[in-house]
ROGU-495618 format. One line per 5 residues: number of its first residue (from 0); their letters; for each residue x, y, z negated of C-alpha. Coordinates in steps of 0.2 Angstrom, whole numbers, plus 5000, padded with zeros to 4 digits. Last residue first. Example, Ala and Ser with C-alpha at 12.3 -4.5 7.8 and 13.67 -1.06 7.14 Angstrom:
1> SA> 5068,4995,4964 ~ 5062,4978,4961
This chain:
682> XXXXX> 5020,4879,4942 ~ 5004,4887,4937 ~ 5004,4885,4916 ~ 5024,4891,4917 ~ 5016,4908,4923
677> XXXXX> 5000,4909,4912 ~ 5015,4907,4896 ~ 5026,4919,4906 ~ 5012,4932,4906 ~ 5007,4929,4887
672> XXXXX> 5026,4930,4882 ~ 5029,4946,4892 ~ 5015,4954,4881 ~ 5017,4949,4864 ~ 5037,4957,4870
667> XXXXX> 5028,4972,4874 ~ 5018,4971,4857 ~ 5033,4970,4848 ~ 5044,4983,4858 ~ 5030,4995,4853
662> XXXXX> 5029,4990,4834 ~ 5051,4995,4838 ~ 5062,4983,4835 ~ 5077,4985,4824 ~ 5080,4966,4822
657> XXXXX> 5079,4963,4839 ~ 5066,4951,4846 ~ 5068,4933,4851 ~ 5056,4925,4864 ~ 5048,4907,4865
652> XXXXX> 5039,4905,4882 ~ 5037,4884,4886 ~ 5047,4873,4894 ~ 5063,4884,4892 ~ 5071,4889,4905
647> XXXXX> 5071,4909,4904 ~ 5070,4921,4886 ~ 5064,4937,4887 ~ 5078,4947,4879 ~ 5068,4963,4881
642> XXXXX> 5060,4976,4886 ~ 5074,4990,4890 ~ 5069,5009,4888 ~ 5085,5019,4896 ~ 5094,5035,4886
637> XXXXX> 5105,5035,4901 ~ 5119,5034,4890 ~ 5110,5021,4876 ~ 5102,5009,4889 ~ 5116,5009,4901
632> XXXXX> 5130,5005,4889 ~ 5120,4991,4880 ~ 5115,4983,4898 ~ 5131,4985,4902 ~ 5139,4979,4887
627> XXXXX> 5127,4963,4886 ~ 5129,4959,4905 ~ 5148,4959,4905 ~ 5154,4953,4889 ~ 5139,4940,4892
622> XXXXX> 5148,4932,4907 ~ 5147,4936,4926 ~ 5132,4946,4926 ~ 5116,4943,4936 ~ 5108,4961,4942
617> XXXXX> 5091,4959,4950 ~ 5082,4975,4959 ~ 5095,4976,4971 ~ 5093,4988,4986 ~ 5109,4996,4987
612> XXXXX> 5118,4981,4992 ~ 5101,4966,4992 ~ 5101,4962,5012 ~ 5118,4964,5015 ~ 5120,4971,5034
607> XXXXX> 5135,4981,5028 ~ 5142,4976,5011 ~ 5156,4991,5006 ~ 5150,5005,5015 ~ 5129,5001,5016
602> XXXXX> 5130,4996,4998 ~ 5140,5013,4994 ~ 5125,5022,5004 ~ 5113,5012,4996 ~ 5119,5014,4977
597> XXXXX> 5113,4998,4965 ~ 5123,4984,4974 ~ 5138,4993,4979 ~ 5139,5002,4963 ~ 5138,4985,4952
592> XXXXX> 5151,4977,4962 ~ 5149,4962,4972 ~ 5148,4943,4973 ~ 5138,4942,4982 ~ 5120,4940,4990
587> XXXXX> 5104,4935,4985 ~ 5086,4935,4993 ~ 5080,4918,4988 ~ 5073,4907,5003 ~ 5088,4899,5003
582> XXXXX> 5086,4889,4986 ~ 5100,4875,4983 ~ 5110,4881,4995 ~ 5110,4899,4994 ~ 5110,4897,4974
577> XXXXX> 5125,4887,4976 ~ 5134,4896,4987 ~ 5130,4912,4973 ~ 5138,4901,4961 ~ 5154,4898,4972
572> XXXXX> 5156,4919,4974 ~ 5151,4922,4956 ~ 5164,4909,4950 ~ 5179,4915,4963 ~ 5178,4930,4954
567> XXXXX> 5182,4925,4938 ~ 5196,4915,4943 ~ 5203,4925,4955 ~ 5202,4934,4973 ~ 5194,4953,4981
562> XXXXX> 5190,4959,4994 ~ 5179,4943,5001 ~ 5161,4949,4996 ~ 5161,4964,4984 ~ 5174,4965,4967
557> XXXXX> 5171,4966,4951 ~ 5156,4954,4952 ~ 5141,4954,4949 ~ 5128,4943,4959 ~ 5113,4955,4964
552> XXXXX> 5096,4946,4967 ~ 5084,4955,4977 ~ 5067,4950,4967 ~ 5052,4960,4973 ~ 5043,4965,4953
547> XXXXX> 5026,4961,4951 ~ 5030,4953,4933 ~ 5028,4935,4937 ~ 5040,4940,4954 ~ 5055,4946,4942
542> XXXXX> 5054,4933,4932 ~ 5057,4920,4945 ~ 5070,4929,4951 ~ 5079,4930,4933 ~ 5077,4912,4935
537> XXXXX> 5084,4909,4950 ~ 5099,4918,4947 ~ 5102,4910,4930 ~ 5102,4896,4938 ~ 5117,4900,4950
532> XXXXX> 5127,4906,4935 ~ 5123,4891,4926 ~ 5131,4880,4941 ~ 5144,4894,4942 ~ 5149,4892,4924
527> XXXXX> 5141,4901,4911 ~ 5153,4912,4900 ~ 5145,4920,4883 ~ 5125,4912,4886 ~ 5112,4921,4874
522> XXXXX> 5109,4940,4875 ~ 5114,4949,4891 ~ 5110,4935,4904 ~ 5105,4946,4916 ~ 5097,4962,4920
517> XXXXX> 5081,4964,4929 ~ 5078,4984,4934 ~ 5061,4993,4932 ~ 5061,5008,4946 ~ 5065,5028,4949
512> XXXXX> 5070,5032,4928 ~ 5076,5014,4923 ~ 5064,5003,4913 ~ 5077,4990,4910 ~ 5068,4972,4911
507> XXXXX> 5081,4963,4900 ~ 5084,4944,4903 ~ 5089,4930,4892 ~ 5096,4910,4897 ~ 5092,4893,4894
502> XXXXX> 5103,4881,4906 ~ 5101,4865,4915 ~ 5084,4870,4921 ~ 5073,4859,4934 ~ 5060,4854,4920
497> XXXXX> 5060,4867,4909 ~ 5072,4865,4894 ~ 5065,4859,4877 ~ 5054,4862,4865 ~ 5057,4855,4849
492> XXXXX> 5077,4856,4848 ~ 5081,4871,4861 ~ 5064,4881,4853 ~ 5070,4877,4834 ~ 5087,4882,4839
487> XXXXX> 5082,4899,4850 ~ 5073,4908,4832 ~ 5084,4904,4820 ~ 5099,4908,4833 ~ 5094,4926,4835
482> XXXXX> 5093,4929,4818 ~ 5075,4931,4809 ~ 5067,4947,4804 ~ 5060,4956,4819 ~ 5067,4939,4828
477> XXXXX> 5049,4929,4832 ~ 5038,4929,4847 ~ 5030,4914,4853 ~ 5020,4905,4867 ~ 5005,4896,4872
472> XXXXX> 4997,4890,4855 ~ 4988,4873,4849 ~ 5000,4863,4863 ~ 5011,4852,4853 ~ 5024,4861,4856
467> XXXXX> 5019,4876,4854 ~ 5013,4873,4837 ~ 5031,4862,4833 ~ 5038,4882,4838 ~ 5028,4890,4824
462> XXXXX> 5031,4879,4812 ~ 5050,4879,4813 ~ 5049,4899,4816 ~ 5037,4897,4797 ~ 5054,4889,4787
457> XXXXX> 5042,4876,4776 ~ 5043,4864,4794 ~ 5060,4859,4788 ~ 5055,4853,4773 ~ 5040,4844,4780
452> XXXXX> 5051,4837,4793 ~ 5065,4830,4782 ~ 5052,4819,4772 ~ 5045,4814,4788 ~ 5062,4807,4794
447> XXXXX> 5072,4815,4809 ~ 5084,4801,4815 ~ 5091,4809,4829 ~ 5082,4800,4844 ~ 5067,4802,4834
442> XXXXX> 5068,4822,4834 ~ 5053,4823,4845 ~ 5041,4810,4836 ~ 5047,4816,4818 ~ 5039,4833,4824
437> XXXXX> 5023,4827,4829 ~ 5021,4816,4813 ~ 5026,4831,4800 ~ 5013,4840,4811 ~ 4999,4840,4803
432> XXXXX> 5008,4842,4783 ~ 5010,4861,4788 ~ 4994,4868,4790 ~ 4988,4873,4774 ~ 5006,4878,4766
427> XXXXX> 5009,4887,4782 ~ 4992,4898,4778 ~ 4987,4904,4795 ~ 4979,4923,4800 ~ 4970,4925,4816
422> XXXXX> 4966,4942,4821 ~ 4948,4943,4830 ~ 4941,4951,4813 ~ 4950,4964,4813 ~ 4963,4968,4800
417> XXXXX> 4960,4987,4794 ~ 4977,4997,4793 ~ 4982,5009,4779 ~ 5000,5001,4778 ~ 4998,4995,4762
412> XXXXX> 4980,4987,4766 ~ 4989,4979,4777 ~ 5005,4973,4768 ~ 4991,4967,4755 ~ 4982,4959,4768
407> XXXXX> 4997,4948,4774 ~ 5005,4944,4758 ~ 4984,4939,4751 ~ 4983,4928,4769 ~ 5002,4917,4765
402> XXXXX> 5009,4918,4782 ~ 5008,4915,4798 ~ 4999,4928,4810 ~ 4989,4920,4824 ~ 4987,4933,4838
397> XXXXX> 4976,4932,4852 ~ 4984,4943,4868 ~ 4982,4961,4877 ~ 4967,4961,4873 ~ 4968,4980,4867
392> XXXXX> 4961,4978,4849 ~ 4971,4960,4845 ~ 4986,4966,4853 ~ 4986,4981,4844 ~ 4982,4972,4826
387> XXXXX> 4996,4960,4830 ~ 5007,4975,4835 ~ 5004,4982,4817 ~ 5007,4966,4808 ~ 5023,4963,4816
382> XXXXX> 5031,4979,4811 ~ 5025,4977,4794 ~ 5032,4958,4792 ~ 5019,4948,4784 ~ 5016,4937,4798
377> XXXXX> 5035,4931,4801 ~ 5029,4918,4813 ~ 5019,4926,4825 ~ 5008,4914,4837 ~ 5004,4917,4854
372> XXXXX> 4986,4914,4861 ~ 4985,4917,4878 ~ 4971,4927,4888 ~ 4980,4927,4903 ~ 4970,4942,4913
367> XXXXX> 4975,4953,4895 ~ 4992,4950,4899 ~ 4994,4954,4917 ~ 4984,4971,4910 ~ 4996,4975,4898
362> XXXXX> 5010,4972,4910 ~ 5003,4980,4927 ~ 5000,4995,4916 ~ 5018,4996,4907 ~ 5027,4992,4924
357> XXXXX> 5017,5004,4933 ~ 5023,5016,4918 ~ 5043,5011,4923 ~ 5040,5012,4942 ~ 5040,4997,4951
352> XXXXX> 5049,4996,4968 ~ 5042,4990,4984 ~ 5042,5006,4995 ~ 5032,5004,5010 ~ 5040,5000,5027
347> XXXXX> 5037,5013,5040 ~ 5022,5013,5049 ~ 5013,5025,5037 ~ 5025,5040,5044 ~ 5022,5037,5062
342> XXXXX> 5002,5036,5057 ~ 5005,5055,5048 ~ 5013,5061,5066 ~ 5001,5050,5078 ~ 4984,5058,5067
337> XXXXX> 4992,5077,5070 ~ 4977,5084,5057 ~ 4966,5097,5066 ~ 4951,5084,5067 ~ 4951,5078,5048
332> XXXXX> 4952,5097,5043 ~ 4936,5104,5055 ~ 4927,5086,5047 ~ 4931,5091,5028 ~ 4924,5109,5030
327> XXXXX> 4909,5101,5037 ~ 4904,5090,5025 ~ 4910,5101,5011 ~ 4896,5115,5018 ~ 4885,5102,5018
322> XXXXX> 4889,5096,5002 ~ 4883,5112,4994 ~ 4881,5106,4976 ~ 4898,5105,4970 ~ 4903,5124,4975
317> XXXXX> 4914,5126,4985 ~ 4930,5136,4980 ~ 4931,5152,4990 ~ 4926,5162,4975 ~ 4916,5176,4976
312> XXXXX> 4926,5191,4975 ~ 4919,5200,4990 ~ 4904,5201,4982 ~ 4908,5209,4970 ~ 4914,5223,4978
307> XXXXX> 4897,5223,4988 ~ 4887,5225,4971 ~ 4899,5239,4965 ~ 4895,5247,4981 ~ 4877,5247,4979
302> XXXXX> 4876,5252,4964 ~ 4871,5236,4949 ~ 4856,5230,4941 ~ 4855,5216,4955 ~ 4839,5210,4965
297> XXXXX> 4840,5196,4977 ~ 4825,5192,4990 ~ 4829,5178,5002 ~ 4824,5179,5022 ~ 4814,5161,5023
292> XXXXX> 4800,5169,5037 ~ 4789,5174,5021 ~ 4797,5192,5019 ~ 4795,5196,5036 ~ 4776,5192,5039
287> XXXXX> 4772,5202,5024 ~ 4780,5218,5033 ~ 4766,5229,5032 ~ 4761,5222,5012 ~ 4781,5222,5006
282> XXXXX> 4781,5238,5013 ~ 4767,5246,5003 ~ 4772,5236,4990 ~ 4788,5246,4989 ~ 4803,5235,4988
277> XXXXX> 4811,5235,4972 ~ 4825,5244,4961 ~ 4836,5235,4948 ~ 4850,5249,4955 ~ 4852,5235,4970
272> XXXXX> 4842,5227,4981 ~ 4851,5212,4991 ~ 4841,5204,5006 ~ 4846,5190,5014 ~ 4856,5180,5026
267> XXXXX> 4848,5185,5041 ~ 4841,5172,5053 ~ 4837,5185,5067 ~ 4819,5178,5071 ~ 4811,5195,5077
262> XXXXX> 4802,5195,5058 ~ 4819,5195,5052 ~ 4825,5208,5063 ~ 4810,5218,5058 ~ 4812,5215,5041
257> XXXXX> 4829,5220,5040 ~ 4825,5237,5050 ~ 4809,5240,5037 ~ 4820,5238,5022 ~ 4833,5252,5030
252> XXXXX> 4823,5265,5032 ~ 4813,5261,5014 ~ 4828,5264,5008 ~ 4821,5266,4990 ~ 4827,5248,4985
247> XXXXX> 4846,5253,4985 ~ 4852,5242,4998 ~ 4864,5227,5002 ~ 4859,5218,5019 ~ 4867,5200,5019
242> XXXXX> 4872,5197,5036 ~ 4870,5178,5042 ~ 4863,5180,5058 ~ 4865,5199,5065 ~ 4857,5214,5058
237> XXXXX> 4874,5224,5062 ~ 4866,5233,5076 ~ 4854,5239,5067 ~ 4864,5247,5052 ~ 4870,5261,5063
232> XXXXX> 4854,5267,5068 ~ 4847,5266,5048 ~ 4859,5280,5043 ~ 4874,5277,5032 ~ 4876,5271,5014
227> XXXXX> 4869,5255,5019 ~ 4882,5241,5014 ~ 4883,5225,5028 ~ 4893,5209,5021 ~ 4895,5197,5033
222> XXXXX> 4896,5178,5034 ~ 4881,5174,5022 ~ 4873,5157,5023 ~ 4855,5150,5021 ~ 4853,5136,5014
217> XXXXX> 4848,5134,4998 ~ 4841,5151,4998 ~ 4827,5149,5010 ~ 4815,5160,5004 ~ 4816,5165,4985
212> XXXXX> 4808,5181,4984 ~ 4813,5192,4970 ~ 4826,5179,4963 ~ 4838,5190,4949 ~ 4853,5190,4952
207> XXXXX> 4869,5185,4942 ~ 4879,5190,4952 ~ 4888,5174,4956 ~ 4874,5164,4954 ~ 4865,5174,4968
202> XXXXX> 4879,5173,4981 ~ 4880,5154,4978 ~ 4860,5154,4979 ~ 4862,5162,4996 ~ 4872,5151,5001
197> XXXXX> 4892,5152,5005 ~ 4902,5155,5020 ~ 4920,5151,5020 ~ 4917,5135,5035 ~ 4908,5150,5047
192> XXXXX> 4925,5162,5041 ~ 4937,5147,5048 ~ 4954,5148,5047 ~ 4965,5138,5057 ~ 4971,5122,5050
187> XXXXX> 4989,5116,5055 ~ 4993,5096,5054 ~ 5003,5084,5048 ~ 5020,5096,5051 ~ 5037,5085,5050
182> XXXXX> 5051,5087,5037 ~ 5067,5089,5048 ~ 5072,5107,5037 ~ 5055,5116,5037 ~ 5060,5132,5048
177> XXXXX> 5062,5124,5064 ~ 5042,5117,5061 ~ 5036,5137,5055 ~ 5043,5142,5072 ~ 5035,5126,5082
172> XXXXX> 5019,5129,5073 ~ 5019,5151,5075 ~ 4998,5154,5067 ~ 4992,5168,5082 ~ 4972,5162,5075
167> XXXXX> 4980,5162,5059 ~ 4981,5149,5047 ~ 4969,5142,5035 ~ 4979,5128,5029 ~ 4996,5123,5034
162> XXXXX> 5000,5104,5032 ~ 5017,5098,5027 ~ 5024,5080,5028 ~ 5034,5065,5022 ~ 5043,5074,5006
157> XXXXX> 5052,5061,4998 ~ 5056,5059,4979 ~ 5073,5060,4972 ~ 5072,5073,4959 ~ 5083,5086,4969
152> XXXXX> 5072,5081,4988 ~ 5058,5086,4977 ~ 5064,5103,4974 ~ 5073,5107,4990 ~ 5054,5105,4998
147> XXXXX> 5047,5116,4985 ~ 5059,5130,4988 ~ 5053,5128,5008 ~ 5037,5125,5005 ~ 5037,5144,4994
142> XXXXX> 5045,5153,5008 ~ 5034,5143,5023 ~ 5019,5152,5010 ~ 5028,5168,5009 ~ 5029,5171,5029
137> XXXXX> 5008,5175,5027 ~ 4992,5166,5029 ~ 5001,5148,5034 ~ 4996,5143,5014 ~ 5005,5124,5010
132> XXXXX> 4998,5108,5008 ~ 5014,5098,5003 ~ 5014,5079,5006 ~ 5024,5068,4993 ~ 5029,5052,4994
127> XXXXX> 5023,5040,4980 ~ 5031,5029,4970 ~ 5018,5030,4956 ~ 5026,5030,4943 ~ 5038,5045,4953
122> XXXXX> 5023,5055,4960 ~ 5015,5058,4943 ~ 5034,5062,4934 ~ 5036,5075,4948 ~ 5018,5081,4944
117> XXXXX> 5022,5083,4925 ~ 5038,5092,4931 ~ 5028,5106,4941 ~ 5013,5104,4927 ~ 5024,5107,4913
112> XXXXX> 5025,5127,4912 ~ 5006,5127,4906 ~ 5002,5143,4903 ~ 5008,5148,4921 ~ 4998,5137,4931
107> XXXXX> 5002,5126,4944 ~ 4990,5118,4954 ~ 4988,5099,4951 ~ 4990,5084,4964 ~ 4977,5075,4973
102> XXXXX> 4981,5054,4976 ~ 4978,5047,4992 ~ 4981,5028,4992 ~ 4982,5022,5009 ~ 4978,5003,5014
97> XXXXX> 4968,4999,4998 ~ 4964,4981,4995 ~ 4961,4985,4977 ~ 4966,5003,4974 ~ 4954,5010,4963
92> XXXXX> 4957,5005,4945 ~ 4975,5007,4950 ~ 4974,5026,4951 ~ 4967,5027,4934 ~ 4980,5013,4926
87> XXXXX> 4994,5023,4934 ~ 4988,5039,4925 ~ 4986,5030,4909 ~ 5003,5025,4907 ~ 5010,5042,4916
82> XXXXX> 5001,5048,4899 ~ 5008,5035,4887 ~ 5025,5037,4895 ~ 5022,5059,4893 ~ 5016,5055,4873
77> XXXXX> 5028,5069,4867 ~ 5015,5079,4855 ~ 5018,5092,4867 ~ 5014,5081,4883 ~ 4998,5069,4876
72> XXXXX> 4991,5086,4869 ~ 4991,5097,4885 ~ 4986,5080,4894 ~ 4970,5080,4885 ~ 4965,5097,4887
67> XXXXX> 4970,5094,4905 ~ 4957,5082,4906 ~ 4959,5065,4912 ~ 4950,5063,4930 ~ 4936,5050,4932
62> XXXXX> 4938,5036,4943 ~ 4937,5033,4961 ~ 4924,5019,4964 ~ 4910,5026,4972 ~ 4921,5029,4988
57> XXXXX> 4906,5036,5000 ~ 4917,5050,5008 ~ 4901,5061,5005 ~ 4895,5059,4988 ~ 4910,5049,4981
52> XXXXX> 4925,5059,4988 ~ 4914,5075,4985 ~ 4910,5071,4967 ~ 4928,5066,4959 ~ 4936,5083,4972
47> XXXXX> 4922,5094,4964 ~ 4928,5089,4945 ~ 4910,5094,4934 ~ 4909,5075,4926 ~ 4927,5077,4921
42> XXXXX> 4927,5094,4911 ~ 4937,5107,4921 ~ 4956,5109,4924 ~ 4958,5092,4930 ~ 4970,5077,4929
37> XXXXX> 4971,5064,4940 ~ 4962,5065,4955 ~ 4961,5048,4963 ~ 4957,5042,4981 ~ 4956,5026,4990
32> XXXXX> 4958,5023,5007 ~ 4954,5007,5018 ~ 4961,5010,5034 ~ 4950,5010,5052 ~ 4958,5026,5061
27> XXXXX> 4942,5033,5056 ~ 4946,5032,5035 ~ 4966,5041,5038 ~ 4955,5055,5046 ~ 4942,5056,5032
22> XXXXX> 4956,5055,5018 ~ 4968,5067,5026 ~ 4951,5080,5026 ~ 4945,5073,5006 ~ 4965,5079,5000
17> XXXXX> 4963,5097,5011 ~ 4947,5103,5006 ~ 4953,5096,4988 ~ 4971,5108,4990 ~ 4962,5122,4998
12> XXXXX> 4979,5134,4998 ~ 4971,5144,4982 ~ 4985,5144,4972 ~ 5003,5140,4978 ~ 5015,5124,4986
7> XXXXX> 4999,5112,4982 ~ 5004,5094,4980 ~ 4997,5080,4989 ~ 5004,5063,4984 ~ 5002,5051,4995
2> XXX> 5004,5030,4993 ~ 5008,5020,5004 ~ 5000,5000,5000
C-alpha cells in the first residue's frame, strides 16, 4: 500500500478541497483509497474533511480525528510514542485492501510550535511520502514549498509532488516546475469564483441576519457583491445571476430594480436590507410576484457598507452542509490533477519498512487476534502486576499471575490498582503436586524422582515452564526478578528445542527512528559456530515475518564479501553458505560490515547488486561481544527503544526480561510472547 501525506506549505491553500480531489482521481483510475484525517482543530463530529469523504466520496469507514486538545496534552505531558501509537491505529482502521492511503496533514499554527515536527513524526510511522499543496496566488507560495521542500528532504522523508491551488488564469507551470528542485507538479488548480460561491444561508449565518423572506436560500449562490450608494441606472446593469443587492430599506429606487429583474427571471442571489430597515408594504404588495419567485430576503442591523465589508470576509471554508458545492469543487480538482505524473509515482515500489509506532500498533493488535494465555511467574512483583492488569484491560493477552493471592492483592491494593476480574491469580502451593508426574516423565532419562520434582517445582519459573509444557498456557515471561539463566534452564530442560533447531538464541527488535531493526544474538549464545550462525539467521527471519517485518538478513562481519580473510571471518562467510544452502529462498547476504549493510550508498559502494547492503532490516552478529555491545551502544547513544531478548528455538515461547524493565517493556514482552506462541501453533 503507498501512502500520501498531504501537508499544507501555508494557511488557507484548500488543503481538504485538495485531499477529497487526489482521492476522487486516484478512485476513477480504479484504486481502492482510503482516507484519514488525523488530528483536528474542531470537535470530531463537526471535521468537514471526516464528513465529505463519507457523504460524498462514499468511504464510511474513515475514522474520527483525535482532537488537537488531546494532542496538546499527549505532546507536553511527553506522550508523542503513545500519540504516533494511536495515529497509526486510526489510519490502520481503514486501510484494509487499500491501494492508496491518503492521509490529510495539519496547518500550522503559531500557538502550537509542534505541529511542523508533530507532522514529520506523522509521516515518518507512517512511512509516508509527502505531497505539498501549495498557494500559486503569489511568488511567496513557490518561496514557502521551496523552504518546506529542503525541510523534509533534512528529516529524511520524500517529497513526491506539489500541487498549486487556485492559481491564476496567467499561473507560470514550467517556471514554477524549474523552480521546485526535480520534485514533479501533480497538478495546477485555477481559481474558480463560481466553486468560491456560497448560499444564501451561508451569507446569512455569517451576519447573523435575520430571514425576511426566505425564498430559495439553500441554494441560491452569491458571486458578486453589488452596494447601492449610487443611482438606480447604474445598479441595473449589475442585476445579474448571483448578485446580492445590499440596500438601505428606504431605496425604494433600487427595491423595485431588483424585483423587476427578479420577476424578469434573473436568478439574483438576494436581497440584503440593511440599518434593520424594511421594504415598504406598498412595494412588497406591487411587486408580490417578485418576492415569491425564490429571491431571499435578509435584513441586518448594520450600514450598508459595514454590511458589504463583512461580507467579503466570509470564510472560503465550505461549509459542512453544502455538499453540492463540495461535490463540485472536488470534481474541478480531480480533473486538473496530472493523473500519468501521480500514477508514475505509485508505480514505484512501495516502501516496506515498519516504523517504530506501526510496530507498537501491529504488535498490540497481533496479540490481542491470538488470544493466548501466558503465565507470569514472579506474580507479586509490582512491575509485573501492573502490566498483567494492562494486558488484562487491553486484550492484549490472559494473564495467570503466580503467587500466593493475599501477596498479590496486597501489592495491589499498595499500588492503588484494582485487580479485574479477567486476571487470573494461582496459588503454587495449590497447584504444584499435578505436575510432579509430568515433570518426572521429561527428566526420566536423568533420573528425576518425584520427591525431587516437588522441590524443584516450589521455585514458581520451574512451575511456570512444566505449565507450558504440558500445554495449560501458551507462553511465558519471567526475568523482572530472576537471572537470566533461571529463567532459560527450566525452558532448555522441560521444554526443549524446536524441531529443526540445534541452537536457542535471543533477538532485539530496536525501534530505530525511520524503521524497527532485528538484531541478533545479543543475550544468550558468546561464539556460535557457523552452523549456529546459520540458524540464528533463519530464526531472526522468521521473527521478523511474525512481526510484519520483510526480513533481509545482514551477516556481520568486519569485513564485506571477499575483502577481507581469517578465522572470524571466514565463520560468517561459511555460515551464510550454509543458510543459502540450506534455505535459498532467504534474502541474505555476507559477510559484511555494519555500514555497508545499513547505509545504501556505502552498500551500493562496497556490495553492488547485493540484495540486503543498505537495505538490511536483520543484523546477525558474529559472537555475543559483538551483538550485545552493539545493540548496547546503539540503544544508549541514539537514545533507541529496543523490545527485547525474545528468545528463538525453543518449542514453545519462553522470554527473559531485564532486571530493570520497564511496566511498558513487560507488557511488550506479554506481547511478543502471545504472537510467537500463535506463530509456533501454525508451523
Amino acid at each position: 500500500m503507498r501512502t500520501y501525506f498531504l501537508a499544507p506549505t501555508q494557511p488557507n491553500v484548500g488543503l481538504t478541497s485538495v485531499s477529497l480531489g487526489l482521492l476522487r482521481a486516484l478512485q476513477r483510475r480504479g484504486l481502492k483509497v482510503a482516507f484519514v484525517k488525523p488530528i483536528t482543530k474542531r470537535t470530531a463530529d463537526t471535521e468537514p474533511s471526516v464528513l465529505f469523504a463519507r457523504s460524498i466520496c462514499h468511504l464510511q469507514n474513515t475514522p474520527d480525528p483525535l482532537p488537537m486538545s488531546l494532542v496538546t496534552q499527549r505532546v507536553s505531558s511527553g506522550q508523542t510514542d503513545e500519540l504516533l501509537e494511536e495515529i497509526v491505529s486510526l489510519a490502520m482502521s481503514c486501510t484494509k485492501e487499500a491501494d492508496v492511503l491518503l492521509v490529510e496533514g495539519i496547518h500550522a499554527d503559531p500557538s502550537r510550535i509542534f505541529i511542523p515536527r508533530l507532522s514529520g513524526q506523522i509521516a515518518r510511522s507512517l512511512q509516508a511520502d509527502v505531497v505539498l499543496v501549495a498557494s500559486a496566488a503569489d511568488a511567496q507560495g513557490i518561496a514557502e514549498t521551496n523552504y518546506l521542500i529542503a525541510q523534509i528532504r533534512n528529516v529524511g522523508r520524500h517529497v513526491v509532488g506539489v500541487i498549486f491551488n487556485r492559481a491564476p488564469a496567467d499561473f507560470d507551470e514550467a517556471a514554477a516546475a524549474r523552480q521546485l528542485d526535480g520534485v514533479p507538479i501533480w497538478g495546477v488548480v485555477k481559481n474558480n469564483p463560481a466553486l468560491s460561491a456560497p448560499r444564501m444561508i451561508d451569507v446569512a449565518r455569517h451576519l447573523g441576519a435575520e430571514v425576511m423572506i426566505e425564498g430559495d436560500i439553500a441554494t441560491r449562490r452569491m458571486l458578486e457583491t453589488v452596494l447601492c450608494g449610487r443611482s438606480v441606472a447604474e445598479v441595473i446593469p449589475r442585476l445579474k445571476p448571483g448578485t446580492l443587492v445590499v440596500t438601505a430599506g428606504d431605496r425604494d429606487d433600487v427595491i423595485l430594480a431588483t424585483a423587476l429583474a427578479a420577476s424578469n427571471g434573473v436568478e439574483l442571489a438576494g436581497l440584503m436590507l440593511t440599518h434593520h430597515s424594511a421594504i415598504s408594504p406598498r412595494i412588497e404588495r406591487f411587486a408580490s410576484l417578485a418576492f415569491h419567485s425564490g429571491l431571499p430576503v435578509l435584513r441586518t442591523d448594520g450600514d450598508s457598507y459595514e454590511t458589504a465589508a463583512r461580507i467579503s470576509r466570509l470564510p472560503l471554508a465550505v461549509p459542512q452542509d453544502d455538499l453540492a458545492r463540495m461535490d463540485n469543487v472536488i470534481e474541478s480538482v480531480a480533473e486538473q490533477l496530472d493523473g500519468n505524473m501521480i500514477f508514475a509515482g505509485l508505480e514505484r515500489a512501495a516502501p516496506t519498512r515498519v516504523s517504530p509506532p506501526a510496530f507498537r500498533h501491529q504488535l498490540i493488535q497481533k496479540a490481542r487476534a491470538a488470544n493466548k494465555r501466558i503465565v507470569l511467574p514472579e506474580g507479586d512483583e509490582p512491575r509485573t502486576i501492573r502490566a498483567a492488569v494492562i494486558c488484562t484491560e487491553k486484550g492484549i493477552a490472559r494473564c495467570v499471575l503466580l503467587g500466593k493471592r493475599k501477596v498479590i492483592h496486597s501489592v495491589a491494593d499498595a499500588l492503588g490498582i484494582e485487580l479485574p476480574k479477567g486476571l487470573e491469580i494461582l496459588e503454587p502451593s495449590e497447584i504444584a503436586e499435578r505436575y510432579v508426574a509430568p515433570m518426572v516423565e521429561l527428566r526420566k532419562s536423568k533420573g528425576l524422582t518425584p520427591g525431587q520434582a516437588l522441590v524443584a517445582l516450589e521455585d514458581t519459573v520451574v512451575l511456570g515452564t512444566m505449565m507450558l509444557a504440558v500445554g495449560e498456557v501458551d507462553g511465558l515471561v519471567s526475568g523482572a526478578v530472576h537471572t537470566t539463566a533461571s529463567t532459560v534452564r527450566p525452558a532448555l530442560q522441560l521444554i526443549k528445542t524446536a524441531p529443526g533447531s540445534s541452537i536457542v538464541s535471543s533477538c532485539f527488535f530496536m525501534l530505530m527512528p525511520e524503521q524497527v531493526l532485528v538484531y541478533a544474538d545479543c543475550a544468550i549464545n558468546p561464539n556460535p559456530t557457523a552452523q549456529e550462525l546459520a540458524d540464528i539467521a533463519k530464526q531472526s527471519a522468521d521473527s521478523a515475518l511474525a512481526f510484519g517485518i520483510e526480513p533481509k538478513v545482514a551477516m556481520i562481519s568486519y569485513s564485506t564479501g571477499e575483502s577481507g580473510s581469517g578465522d572470524d571471518v571466514e565463520k560468517v562467510r561459511t555460515a551464510t553458505a550454509l543458510a543459502h544452502a540450506r534455505w535459498p529462498e532467504l534474502v541474505l547476504d555476507g559477510p559484511m560490515q555494519y555500514d555497508a549493510a545499513a547505509v545504501r550508498e556505502v552498500g551500493e559502494q562496497k556490495a553492488p547488486g547485493s540484495a540486503v547492503a543498505g537495505q538490511a532490516t536483520v543484523f546477525i552478529f558474529p559472537d555475543l561481544n559483538t551483538g550485545n555491545t552493539t545493540y548496547k551502544a546503539v540503544q544508549r547513544s541514539a537514545k533507541v527503544v529496543s523490545v527485547g531478548p525474545m528468545l528463538q528455538g525453543l518449542r514453545k515461547p519462553v522470554n527473559d526480561l531485564s532486571r530493570g524493565a520497564l511496566v511498558d517493556d513487560i507488557v511488550f514482552t506479554i506481547a511478543l510472547t502471545a504472537i510467537q506462541a500463535e506463530a509456533m501453533a501454525r508451523q
